[in-house]
Z-matrix of the N, CA and C atoms (Angstrom, degrees):
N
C 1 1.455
C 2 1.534 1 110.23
N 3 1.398 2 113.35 1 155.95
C 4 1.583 3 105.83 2 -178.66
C 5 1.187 4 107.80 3 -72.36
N 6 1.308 5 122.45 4 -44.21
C 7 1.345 6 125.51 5 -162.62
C 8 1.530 7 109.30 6 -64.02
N 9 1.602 8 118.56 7 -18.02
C 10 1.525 9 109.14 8 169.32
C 11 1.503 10 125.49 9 -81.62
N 12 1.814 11 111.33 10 16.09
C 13 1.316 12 119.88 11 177.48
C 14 1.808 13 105.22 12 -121.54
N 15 1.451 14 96.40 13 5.21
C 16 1.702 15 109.77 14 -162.94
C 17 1.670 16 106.73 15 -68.92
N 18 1.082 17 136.35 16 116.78
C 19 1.887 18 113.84 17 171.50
C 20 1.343 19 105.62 18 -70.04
N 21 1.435 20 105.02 19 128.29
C 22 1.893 21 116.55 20 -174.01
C 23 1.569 22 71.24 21 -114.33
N 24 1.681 23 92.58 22 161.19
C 25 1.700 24 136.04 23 150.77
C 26 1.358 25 119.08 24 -68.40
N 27 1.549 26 110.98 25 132.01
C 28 1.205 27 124.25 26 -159.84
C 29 1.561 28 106.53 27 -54.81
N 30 0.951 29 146.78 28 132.66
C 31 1.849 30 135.31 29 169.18
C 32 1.457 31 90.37 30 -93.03
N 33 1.755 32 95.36 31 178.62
C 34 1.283 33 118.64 32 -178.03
C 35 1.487 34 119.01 33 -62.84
N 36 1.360 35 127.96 34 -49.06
C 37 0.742 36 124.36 35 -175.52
C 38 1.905 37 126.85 36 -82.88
N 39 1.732 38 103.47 37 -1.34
C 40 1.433 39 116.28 38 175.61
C 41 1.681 40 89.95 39 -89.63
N 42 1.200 41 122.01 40 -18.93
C 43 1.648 42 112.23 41 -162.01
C 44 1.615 43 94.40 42 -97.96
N 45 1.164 44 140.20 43 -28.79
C 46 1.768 45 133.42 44 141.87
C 47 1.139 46 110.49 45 -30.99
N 48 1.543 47 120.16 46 -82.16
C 49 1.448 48 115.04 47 -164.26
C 50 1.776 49 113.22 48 -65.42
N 51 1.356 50 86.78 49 -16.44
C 52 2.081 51 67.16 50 169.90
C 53 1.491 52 128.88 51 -107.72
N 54 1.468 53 99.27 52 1.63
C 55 1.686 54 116.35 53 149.67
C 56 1.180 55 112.03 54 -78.45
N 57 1.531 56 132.29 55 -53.86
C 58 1.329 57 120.40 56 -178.22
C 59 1.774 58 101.46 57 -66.40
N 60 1.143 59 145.14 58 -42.63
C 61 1.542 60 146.77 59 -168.87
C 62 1.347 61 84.47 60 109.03
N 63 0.757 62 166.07 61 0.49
C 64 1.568 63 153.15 62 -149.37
C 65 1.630 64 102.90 63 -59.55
N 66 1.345 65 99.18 64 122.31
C 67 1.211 66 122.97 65 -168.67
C 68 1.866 67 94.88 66 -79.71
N 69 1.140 68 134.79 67 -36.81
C 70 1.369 69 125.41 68 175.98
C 71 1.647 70 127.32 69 -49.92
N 72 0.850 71 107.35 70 -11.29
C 73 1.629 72 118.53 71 -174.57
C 74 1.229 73 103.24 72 -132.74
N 75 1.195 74 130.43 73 49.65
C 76 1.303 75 145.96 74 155.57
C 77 1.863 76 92.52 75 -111.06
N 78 1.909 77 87.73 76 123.54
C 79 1.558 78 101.53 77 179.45
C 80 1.158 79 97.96 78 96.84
N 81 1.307 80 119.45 79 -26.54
C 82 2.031 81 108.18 80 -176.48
C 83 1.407 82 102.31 81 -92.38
N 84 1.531 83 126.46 82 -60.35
C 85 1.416 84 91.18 83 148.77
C 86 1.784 85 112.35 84 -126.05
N 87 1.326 86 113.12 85 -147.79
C 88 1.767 87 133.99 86 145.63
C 89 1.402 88 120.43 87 -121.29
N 90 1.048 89 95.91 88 146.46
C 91 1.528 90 98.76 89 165.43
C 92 1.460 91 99.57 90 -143.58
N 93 1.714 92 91.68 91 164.39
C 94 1.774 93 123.47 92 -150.94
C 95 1.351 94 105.64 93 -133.74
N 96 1.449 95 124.32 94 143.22
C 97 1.377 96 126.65 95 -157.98
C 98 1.631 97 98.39 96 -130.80
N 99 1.287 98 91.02 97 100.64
C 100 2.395 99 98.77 98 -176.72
C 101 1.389 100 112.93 99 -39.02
N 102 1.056 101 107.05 100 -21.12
C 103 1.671 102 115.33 101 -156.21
C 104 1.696 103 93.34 102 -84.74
N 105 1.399 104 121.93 103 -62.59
C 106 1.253 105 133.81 104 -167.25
C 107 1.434 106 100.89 105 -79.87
N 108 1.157 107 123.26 106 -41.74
C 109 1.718 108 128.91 107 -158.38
C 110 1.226 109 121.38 108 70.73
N 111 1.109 110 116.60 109 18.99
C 112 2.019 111 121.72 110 175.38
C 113 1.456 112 96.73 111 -118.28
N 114 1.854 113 91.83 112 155.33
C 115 1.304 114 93.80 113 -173.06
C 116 1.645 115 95.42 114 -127.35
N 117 0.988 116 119.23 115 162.46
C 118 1.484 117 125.56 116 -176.26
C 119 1.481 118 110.30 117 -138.26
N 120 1.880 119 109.05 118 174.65
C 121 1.293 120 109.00 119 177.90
C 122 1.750 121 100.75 120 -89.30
N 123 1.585 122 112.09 121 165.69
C 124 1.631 123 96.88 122 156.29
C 125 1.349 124 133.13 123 -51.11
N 126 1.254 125 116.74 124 -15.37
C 127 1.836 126 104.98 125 179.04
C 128 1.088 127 101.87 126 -94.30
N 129 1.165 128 150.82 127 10.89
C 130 1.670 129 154.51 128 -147.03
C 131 1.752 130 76.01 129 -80.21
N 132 1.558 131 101.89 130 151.92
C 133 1.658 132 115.83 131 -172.62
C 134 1.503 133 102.07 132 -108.74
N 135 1.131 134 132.39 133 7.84
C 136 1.347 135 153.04 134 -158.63
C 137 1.596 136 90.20 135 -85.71
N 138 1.580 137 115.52 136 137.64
C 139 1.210 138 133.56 137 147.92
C 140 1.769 139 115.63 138 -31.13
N 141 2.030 140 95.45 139 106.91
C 142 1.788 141 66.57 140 -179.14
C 143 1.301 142 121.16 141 -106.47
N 144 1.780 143 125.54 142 -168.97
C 145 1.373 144 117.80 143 -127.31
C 146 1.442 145 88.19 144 -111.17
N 147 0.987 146 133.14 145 165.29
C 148 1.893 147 134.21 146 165.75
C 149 1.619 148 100.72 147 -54.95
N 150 1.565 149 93.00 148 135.41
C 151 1.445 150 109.49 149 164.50
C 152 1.611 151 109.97 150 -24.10
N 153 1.015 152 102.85 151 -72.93
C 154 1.590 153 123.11 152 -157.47
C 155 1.506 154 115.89 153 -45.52
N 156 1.222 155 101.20 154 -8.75
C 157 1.965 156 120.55 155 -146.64
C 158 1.751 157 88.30 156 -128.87
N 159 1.180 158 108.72 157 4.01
C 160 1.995 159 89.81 158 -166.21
C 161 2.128 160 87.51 159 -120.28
N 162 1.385 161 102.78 160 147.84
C 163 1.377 162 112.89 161 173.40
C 164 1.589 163 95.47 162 -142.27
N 165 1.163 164 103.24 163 -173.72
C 166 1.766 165 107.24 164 -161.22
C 167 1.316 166 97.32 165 -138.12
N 168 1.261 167 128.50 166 176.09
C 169 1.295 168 142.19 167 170.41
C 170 1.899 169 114.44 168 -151.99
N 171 1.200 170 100.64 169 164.10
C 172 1.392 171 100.88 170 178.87
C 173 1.896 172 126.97 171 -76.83
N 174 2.022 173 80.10 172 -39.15
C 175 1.619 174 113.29 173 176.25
C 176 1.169 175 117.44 174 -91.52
N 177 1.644 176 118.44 175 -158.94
C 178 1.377 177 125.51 176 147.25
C 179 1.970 178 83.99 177 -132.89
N 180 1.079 179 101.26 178 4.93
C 181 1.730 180 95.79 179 153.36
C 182 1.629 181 112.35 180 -90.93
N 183 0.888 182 108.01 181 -36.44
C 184 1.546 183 98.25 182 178.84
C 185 1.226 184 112.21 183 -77.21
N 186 1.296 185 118.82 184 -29.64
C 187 1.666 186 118.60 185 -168.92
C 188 1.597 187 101.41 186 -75.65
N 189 1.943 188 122.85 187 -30.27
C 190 1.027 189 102.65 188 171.28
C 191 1.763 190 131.59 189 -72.51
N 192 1.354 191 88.86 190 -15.90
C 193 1.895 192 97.56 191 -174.00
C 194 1.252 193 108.77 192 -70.66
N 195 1.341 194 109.69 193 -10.07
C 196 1.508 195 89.87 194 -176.30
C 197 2.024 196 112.73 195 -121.25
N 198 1.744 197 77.42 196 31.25
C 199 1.421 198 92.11 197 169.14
C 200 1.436 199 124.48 198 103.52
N 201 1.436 200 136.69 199 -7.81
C 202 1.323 201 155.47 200 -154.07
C 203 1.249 202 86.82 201 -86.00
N 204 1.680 203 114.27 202 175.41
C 205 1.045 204 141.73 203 -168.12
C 206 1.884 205 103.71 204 -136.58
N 207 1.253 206 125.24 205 133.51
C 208 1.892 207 114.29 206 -179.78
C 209 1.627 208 82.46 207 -90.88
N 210 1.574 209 107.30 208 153.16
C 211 1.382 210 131.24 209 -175.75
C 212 1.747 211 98.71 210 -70.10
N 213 1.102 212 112.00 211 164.92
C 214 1.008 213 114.46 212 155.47
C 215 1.451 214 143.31 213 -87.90
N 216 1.397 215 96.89 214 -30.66
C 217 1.566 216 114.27 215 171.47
C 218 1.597 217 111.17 216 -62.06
N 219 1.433 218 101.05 217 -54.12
C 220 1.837 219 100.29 218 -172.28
C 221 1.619 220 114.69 219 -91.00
N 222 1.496 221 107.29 220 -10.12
C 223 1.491 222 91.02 221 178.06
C 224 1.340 223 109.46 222 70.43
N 225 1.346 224 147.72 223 45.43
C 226 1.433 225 135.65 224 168.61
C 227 1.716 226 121.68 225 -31.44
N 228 1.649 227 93.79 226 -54.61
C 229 1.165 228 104.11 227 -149.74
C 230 2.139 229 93.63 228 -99.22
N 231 1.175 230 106.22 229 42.69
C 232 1.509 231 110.00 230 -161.68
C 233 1.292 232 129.37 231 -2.28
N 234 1.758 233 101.31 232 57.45
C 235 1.106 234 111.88 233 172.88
C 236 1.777 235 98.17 234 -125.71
N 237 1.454 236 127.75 235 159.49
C 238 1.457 237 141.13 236 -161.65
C 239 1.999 238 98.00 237 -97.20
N 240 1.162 239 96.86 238 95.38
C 241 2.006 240 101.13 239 169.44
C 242 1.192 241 103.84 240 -43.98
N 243 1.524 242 146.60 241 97.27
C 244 1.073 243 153.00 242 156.10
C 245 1.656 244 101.69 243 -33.59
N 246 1.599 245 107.19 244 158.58
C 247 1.608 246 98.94 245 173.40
C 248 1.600 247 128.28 246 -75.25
N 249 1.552 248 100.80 247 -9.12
C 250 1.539 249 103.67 248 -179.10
C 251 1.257 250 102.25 249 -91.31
N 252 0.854 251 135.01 250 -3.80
C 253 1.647 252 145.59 251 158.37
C 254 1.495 253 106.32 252 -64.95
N 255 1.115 254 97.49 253 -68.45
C 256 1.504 255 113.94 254 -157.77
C 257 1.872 256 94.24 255 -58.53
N 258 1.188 257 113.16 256 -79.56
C 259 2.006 258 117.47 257 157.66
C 260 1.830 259 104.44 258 -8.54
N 261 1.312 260 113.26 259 -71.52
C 262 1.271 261 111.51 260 -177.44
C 263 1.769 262 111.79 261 -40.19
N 264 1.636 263 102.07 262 -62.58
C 265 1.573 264 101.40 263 -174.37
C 266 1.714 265 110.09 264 -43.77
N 267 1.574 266 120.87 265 -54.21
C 268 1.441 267 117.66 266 178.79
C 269 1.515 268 114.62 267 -48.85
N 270 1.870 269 102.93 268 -52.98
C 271 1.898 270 89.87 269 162.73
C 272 1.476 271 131.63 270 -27.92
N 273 0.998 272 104.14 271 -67.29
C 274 2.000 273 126.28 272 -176.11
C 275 0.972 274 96.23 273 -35.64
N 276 1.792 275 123.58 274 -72.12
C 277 1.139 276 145.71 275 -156.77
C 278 1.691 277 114.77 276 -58.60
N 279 1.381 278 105.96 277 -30.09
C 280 1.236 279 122.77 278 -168.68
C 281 2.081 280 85.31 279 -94.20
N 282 0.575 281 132.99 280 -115.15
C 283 1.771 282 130.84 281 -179.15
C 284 1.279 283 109.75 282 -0.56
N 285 1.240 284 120.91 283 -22.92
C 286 1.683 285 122.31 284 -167.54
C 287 1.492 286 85.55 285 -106.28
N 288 1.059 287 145.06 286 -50.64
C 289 1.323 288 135.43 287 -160.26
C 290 1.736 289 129.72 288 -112.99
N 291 1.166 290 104.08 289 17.52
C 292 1.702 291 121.96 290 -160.06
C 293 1.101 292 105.08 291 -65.83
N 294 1.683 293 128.29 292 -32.81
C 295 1.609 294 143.53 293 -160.06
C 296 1.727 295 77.86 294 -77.36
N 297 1.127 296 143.74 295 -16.94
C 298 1.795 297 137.79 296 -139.76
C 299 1.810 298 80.94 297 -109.34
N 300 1.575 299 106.00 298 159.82
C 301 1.358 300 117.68 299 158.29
C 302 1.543 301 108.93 300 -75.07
N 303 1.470 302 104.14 301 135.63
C 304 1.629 303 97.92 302 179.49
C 305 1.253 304 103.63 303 -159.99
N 306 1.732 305 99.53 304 155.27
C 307 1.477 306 103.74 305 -173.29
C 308 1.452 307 99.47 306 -136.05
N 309 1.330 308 112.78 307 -178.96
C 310 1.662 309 111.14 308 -175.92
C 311 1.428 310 107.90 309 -73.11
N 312 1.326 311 134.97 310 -19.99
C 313 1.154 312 145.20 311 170.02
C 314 0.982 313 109.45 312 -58.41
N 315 1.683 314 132.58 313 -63.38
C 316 1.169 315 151.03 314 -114.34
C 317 2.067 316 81.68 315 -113.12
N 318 1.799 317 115.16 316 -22.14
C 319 1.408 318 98.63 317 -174.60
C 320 1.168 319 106.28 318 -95.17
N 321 1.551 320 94.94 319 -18.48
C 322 2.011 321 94.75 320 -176.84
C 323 1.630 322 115.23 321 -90.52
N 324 1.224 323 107.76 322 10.34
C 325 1.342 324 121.77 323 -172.67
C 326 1.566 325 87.51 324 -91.75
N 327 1.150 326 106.12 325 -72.85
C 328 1.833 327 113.16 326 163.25
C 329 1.244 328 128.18 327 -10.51
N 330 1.683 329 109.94 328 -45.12
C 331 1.381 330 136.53 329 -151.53
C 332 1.244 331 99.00 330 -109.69
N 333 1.357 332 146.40 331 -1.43
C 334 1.255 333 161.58 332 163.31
C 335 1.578 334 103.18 333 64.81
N 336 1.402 335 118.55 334 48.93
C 337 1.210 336 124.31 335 -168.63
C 338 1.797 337 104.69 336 -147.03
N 339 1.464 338 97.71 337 157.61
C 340 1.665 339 85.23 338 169.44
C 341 2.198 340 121.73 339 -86.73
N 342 1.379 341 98.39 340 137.93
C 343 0.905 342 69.59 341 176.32
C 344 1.954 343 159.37 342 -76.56
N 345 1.640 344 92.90 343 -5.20
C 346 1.760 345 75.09 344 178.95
C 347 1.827 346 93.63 345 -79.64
N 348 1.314 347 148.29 346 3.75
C 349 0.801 348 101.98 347 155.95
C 350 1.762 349 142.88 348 -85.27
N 351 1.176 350 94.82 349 -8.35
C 352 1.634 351 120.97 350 -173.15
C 353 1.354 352 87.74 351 -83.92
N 354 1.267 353 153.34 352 -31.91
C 355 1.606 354 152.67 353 154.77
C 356 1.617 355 104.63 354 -40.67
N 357 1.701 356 113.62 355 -62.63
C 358 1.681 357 103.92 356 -147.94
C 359 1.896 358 97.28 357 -79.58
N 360 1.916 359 110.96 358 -11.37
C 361 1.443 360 92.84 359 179.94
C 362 1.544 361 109.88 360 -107.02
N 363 1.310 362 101.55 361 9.03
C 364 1.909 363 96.76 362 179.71
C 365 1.933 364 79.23 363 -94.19
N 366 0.776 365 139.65 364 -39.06
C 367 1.750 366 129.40 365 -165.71
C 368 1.717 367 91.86 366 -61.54
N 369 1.888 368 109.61 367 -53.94
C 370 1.660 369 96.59 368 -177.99
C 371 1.498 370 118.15 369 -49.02
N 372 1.198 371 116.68 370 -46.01
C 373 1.157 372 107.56 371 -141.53
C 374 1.990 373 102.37 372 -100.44
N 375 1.326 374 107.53 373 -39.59
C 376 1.163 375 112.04 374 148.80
C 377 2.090 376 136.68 375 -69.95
N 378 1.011 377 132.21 376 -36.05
C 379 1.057 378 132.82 377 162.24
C 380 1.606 379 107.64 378 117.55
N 381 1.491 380 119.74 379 2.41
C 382 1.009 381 117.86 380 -155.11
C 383 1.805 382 109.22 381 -147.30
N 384 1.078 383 126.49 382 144.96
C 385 1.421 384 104.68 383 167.81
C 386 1.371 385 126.04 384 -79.58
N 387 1.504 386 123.45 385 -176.05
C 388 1.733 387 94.05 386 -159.97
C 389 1.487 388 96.69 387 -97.74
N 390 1.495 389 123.77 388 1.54
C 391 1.343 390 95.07 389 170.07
C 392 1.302 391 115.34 390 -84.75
N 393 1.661 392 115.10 391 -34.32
C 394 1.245 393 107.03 392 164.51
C 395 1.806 394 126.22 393 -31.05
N 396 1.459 395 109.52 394 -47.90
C 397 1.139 396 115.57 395 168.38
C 398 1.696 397 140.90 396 -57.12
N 399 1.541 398 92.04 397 -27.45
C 400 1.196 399 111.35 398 157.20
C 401 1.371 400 133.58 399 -65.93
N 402 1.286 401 109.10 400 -38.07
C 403 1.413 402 138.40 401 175.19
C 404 1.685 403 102.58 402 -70.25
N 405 1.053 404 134.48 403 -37.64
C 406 0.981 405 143.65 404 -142.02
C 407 2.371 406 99.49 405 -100.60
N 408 1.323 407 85.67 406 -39.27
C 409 1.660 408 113.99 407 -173.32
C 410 1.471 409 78.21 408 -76.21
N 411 1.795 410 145.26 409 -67.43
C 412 0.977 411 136.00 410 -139.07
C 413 1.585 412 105.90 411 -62.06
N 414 1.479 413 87.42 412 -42.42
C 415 1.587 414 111.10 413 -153.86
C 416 1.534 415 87.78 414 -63.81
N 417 1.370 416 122.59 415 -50.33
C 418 1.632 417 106.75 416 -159.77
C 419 1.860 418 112.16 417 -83.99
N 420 1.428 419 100.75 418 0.90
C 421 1.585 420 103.44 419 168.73
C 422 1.755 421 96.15 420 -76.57
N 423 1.667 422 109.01 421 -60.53
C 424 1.832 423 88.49 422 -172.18
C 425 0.990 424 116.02 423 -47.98
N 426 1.585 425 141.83 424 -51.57
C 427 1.044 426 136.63 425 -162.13
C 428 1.506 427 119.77 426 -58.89
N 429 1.235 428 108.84 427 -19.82
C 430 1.875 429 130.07 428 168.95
C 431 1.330 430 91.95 429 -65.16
N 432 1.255 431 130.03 430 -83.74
C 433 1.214 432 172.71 431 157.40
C 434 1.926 433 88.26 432 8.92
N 435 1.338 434 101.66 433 -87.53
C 436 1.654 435 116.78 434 177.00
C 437 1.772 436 105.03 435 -43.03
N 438 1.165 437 118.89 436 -37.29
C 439 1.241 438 105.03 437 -165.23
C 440 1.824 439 105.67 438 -103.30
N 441 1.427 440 131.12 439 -20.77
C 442 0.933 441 135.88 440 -176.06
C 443 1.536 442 123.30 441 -103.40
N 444 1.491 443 109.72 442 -5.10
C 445 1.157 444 112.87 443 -168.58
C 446 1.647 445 108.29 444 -132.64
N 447 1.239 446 114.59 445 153.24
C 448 1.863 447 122.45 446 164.68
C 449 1.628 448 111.27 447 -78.36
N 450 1.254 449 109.79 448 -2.62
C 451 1.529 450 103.55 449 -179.07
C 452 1.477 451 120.12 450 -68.23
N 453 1.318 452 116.47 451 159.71
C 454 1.701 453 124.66 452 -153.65
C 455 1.602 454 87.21 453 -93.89
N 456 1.364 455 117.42 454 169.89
C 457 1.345 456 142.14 455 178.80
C 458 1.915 457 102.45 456 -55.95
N 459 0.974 458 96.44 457 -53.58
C 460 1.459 459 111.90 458 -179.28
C 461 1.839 460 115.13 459 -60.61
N 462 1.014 461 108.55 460 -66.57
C 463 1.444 462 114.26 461 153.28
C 464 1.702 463 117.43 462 -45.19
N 465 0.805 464 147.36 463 -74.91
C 466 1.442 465 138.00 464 137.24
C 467 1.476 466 113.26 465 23.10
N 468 1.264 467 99.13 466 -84.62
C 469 1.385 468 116.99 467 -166.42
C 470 1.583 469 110.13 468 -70.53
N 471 1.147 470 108.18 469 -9.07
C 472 1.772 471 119.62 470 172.15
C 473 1.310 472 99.26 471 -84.08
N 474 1.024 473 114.65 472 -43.07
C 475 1.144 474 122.15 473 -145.25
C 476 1.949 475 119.37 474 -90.56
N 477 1.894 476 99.87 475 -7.00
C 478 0.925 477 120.49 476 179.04
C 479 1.491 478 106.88 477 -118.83
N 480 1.602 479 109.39 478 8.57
C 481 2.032 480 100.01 479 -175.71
C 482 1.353 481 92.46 480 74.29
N 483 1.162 482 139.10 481 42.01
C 484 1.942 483 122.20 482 129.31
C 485 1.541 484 120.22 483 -102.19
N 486 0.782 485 126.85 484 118.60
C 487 1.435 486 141.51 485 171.10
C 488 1.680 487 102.45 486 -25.48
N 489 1.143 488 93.70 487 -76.77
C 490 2.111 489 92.76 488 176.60
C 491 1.095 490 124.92 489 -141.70
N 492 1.701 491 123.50 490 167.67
C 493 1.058 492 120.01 491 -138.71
C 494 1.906 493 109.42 492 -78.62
N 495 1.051 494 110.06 493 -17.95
C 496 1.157 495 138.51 494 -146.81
C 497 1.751 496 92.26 495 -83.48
N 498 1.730 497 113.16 496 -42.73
C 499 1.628 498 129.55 497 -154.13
C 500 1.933 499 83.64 498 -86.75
N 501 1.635 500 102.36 499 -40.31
C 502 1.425 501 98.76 500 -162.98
C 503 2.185 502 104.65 501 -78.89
N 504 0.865 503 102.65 502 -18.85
C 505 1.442 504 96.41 503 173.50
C 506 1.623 505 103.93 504 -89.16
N 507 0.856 506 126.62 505 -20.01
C 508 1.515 507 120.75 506 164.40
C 509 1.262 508 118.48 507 -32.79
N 510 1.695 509 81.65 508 -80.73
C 511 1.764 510 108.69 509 170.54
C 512 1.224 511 122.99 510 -39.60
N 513 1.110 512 125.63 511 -55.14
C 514 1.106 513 138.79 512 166.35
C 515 1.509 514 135.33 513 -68.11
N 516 1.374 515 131.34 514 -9.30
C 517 1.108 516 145.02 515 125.50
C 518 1.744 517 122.20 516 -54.15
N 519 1.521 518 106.34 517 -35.54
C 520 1.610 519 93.63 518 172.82
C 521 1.507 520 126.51 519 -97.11
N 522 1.494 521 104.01 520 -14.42
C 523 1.545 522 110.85 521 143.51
C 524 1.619 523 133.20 522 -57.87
N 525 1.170 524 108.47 523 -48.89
C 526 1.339 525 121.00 524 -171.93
C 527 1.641 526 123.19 525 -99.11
N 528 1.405 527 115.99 526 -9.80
C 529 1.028 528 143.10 527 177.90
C 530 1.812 529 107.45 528 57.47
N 531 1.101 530 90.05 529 49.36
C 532 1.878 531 88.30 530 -172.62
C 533 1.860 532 91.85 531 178.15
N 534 1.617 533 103.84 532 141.53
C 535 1.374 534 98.25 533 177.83
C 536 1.408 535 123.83 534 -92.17
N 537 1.383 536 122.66 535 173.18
C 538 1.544 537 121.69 536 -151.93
C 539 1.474 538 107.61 537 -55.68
N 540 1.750 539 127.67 538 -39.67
C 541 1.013 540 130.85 539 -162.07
C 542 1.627 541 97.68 540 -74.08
N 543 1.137 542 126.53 541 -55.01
C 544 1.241 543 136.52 542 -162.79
C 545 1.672 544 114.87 543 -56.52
N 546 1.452 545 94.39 544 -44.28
C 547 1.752 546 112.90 545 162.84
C 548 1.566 547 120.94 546 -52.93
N 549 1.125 548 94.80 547 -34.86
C 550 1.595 549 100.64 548 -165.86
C 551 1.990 550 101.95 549 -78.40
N 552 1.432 551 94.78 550 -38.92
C 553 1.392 552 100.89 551 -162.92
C 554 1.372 553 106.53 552 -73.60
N 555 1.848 554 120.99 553 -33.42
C 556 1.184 555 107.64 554 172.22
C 557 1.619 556 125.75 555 -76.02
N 558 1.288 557 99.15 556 -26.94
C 559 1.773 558 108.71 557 173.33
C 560 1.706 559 115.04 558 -63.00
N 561 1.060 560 90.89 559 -9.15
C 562 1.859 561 90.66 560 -179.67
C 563 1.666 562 95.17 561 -130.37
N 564 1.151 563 139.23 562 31.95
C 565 1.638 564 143.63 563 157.77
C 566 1.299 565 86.39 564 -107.68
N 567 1.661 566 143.54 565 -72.91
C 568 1.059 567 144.28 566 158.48
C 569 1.669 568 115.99 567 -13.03
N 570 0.806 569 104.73 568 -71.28
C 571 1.596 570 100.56 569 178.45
C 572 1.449 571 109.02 570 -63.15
N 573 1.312 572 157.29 571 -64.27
C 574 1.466 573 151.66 572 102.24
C 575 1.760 574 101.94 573 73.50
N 576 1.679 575 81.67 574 -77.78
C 577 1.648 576 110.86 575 -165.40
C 578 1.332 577 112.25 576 -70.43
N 579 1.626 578 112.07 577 -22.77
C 580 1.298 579 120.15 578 -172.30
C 581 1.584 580 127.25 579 -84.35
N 582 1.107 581 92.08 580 -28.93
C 583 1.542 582 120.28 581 169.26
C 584 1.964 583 133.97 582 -23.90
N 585 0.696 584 129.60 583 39.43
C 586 1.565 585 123.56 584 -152.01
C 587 1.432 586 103.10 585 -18.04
C-alpha cells in the first residue's frame, strides 16, 4: 500500500515508546528526525530529537526512500553504518547546518555517534578535521556571498555561522590572505575588466 511508505506524524503513543526507548515497538515502526536526517528504531539510545522534527515510517525501506539515513548506534535497518557512511552523514549535516553554532560535539551528537570517534574517521577519510571542514564550507559560502551578493560584512558573517563581524574577517583574512571588503572589490574590478 502507499500509505505504508507514506511519512506520518509522530502520535502519542509512538512519542512514549521513543521517550521511554521501549524496545517493544521496535520493527512496528521507525521514526526519522528532519533536522538530522537519520532514522532510528524506538529504543535507539541516541539523544532524542524535538517533537516537531520527528516523523515515522512503517519501514527502514520507506524511511530510506524518502531520503533518511539508519543511525549508526541502533542499526535500524540491521545493517553496520560503515565509517564512510557515517563521515558522509557529519558532511550533510555540516552543509545543511553551517549558518548554526556548532561544535564537534554538537555534530557528532547529530551523528548519533561519539565524538572523538566521528573526529579520528572524518580526518581519515576526509583529510581534515570537521571543524576545519566547517570552516572551510563557511569560508566558501562568503566568498559566494562577497561576490554575489549586496550584503554588508556583518550580514555575511550571520549569514555564514560567525558570531561577529570582526571574528569573521579574521578568519577570513587568514584564509584568504586579504580582508572580506578588499576581496570582494578586487573580484568584481576583475570581472569589470573582463567583460566584452
Amino acid at each position: 500500500m502507499a500509505t505504508d511508505r507514506a511519512e506520518q506524524a509522530v502520535n502519542v503513543e509512538q512519542w512514549q515508546a521513543i521517550n521511554e526507548r521501549d524496545q517493544r515497538f521496535d520493527g512496528e515502526f521507525f521514526y526519522a528526525d528532519r533536522n538530522t536526517q537519520l532514522y532510528c528504531k524506538p529504543s535507539c539510545p541516541s539523544r532524542l530529537p524535538k517533537f516537531n522534527l520527528v516523523c515515522t515510517f512503517s519501514s527502514a525501506e520507506a524511511a530510506e526512500a524518502h531520503g533518511y539515513r539508519p543511525c549508526r548506534r541502533c542499526r535500524p535497518n540491521g545493517k553496520t553504518v560503515t565509517d564512510l557512511e557515517w563521515a558522509g552523514q557529519a558532511e550533510r549535516f555540516i552543509h545543511n547546518h553551517y549558518q548554526n553554532p556548532l561544535s564537534v560535539n554538537r555534530i557528532a551528537e547529530a551523528c548519533h555517534g561519539p565524538s572523538s570517534e566521528l573526529q579520528k574517521i572524518f580526518i581519515r577519510i576526509y583529510g581534515v578535521s570537521l571543524l576545519d571542514y566547517l570552516n572551510r564550507v563557511r569560508m566558501d559560502q562568503a566568498r559566494y556571498l562577497l561576490i554575489h551578493s549586496g550584503c554588508f560584512i556583518k550580514q555575511i558573517a550571520e549569514l555564514v555561522g560567525m558570531p561577529s563581524a570582526a571574528e569573521f574577517s579574521r578568519k577570513f583574512k587568514e584564509k584568504e590572505g586579504m580582508a572580506p571588503t578588499l576581496y570582494r572589490r578586487q573580484v568584481r574590478k576583475r570581472k569589470r575588466e573582463h567583460r566584452p
